[in-house]
N, C-alpha and C positions, 0 to 999 in steps of 0.2 A: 714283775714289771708292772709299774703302776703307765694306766691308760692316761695320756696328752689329750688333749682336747686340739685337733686341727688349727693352725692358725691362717688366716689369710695373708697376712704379711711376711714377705719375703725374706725380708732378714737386713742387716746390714750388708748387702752384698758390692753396691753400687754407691753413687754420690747419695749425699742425702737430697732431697728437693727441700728446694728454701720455702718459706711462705712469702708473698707478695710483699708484705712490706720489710722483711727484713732483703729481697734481690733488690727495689726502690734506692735500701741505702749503700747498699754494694757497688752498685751500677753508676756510670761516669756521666757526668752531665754532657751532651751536647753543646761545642761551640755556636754561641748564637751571631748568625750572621746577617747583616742588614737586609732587610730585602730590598729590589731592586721593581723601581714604580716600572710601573708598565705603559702609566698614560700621566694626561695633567689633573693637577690634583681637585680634586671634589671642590664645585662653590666655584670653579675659573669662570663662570660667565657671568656669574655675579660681581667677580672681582672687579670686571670693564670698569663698572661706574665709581668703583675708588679709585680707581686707575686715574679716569679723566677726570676725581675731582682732585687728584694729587697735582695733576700736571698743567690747571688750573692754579693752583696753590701757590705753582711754582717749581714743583719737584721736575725731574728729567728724568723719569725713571723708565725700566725699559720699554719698547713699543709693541705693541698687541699686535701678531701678527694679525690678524683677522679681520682689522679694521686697512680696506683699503685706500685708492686711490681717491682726495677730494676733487682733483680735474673734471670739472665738466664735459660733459658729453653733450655733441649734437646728435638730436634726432632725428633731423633732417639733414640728407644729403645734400651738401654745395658744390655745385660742378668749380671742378680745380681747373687753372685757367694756367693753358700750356706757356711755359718760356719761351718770347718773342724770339727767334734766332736775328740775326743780321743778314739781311739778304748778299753784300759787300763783301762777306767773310772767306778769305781763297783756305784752302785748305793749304798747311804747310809741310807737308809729306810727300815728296811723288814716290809715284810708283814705277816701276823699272823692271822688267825682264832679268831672271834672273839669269848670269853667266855660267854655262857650265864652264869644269876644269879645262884647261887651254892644253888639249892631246890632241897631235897633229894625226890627220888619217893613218899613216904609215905607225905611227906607235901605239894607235889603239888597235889595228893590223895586229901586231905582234902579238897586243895582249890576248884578243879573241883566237890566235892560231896556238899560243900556250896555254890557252886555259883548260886543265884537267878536267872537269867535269864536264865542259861541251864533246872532248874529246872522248871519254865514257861511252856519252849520248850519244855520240857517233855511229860507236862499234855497235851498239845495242840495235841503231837502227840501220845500219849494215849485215845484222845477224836478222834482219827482218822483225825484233820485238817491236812491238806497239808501247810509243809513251806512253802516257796518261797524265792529266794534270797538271802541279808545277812545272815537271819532268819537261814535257811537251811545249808550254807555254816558253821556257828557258830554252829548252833547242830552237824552237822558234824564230822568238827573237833575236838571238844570236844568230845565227845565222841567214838571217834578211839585214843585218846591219853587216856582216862579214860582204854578204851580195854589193850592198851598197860602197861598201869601202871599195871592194875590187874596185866597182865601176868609175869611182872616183880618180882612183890613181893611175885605170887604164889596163889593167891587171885580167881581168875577165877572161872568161875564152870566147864567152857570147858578144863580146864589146866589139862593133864595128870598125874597122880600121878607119885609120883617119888617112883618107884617098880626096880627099876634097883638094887637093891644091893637084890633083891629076887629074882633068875633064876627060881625058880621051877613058879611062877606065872608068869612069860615071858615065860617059855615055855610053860603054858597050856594056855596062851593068840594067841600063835600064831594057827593060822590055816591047819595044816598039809595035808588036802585033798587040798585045792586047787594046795597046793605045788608039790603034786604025781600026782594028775588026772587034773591038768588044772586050766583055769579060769570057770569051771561047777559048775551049781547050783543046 
């Protein structure tokens, strides 16, 4: 057996590796696509002064945003001098109270003695709870406007009889001794 001399190279095992300029020709060019400006183009403030002498010229071409308003300005404050009114002038509007809906005592009676949630409220404070807030402010009023309707239509148990056209029982109602001897008990 004749002696080989080592080689470093591995052999045809794998792809081969291209050299640089033959992958260059293999390899697919990139679509080239526009690029996209980012701002105004180089040389725009130099433009102005072709601009105004275009439109000197004659042209109409388009307007610089950056050139503003020619309106003058005051530098000094002028007191604005208020609109005379007419002393004469009636106003053509009146004003008027508004009317509530037209519910006779006895049928907003009914509605206040149907109403469920007053009815609720009731029981809660016949079980001795304590309202609180809305709750409270709603039994409330409801029931000072119920007070008041009784007293209206006469209904109450507190409402004094109507004894006025019998004097003899107005007079033995009133109390004659405090009247003589004082406020004594």
């Amino acid at each position: 057996m004749t002696r080989q001399k080592k080689s470093r190279n591995a052999g045809d095992n794998g792809q081969r590796h291209l050299p640089a300029s033959e992958a260059r020709k293999l390899r697919q060019p990139k679509e080239e696509t526009k690029k996209k400006g980012a701002g105004k183009k180089s040389g725009s403030r130099n433009s102005v002064i072709e601009q105004q002498a275009e439109q000197l010229a004659g042209h109409s071409g388009p307007k610089d945003p950056r050139t503003g308003s020619k309106k003058p300005i005051a530098l000094v404050v002028e007191p604005v001098m208020a609109p005379q009114v007419k002393a004469d002038l009636q106003p053509k509007a009146r004003l008027s109270k508004a009317v509530a809906p037209g519910l006779s005592p006895a049928e907003e009676l009914t509605l206040i003695e149907n109403d469920a949630q007053l009815q609720q409220l009731l029981e809660r404070v016949e079980n001795n709870e304590i309202l609180t807030g809305k709750e409270a402010k709603y039994f409330n009023a409801k029931t000072a406007r119920l007070e008041q309707l009784l007293e209206e239509l006469g209904l109450s148990e507190n409402a004094a009889p109507d004894t006025d056209d019998d004097p003899l029982a107005q007079f033995e109602r009133t109390d004659w001794r405090k009247s003589i001897l004082g406020d004594e008990d």
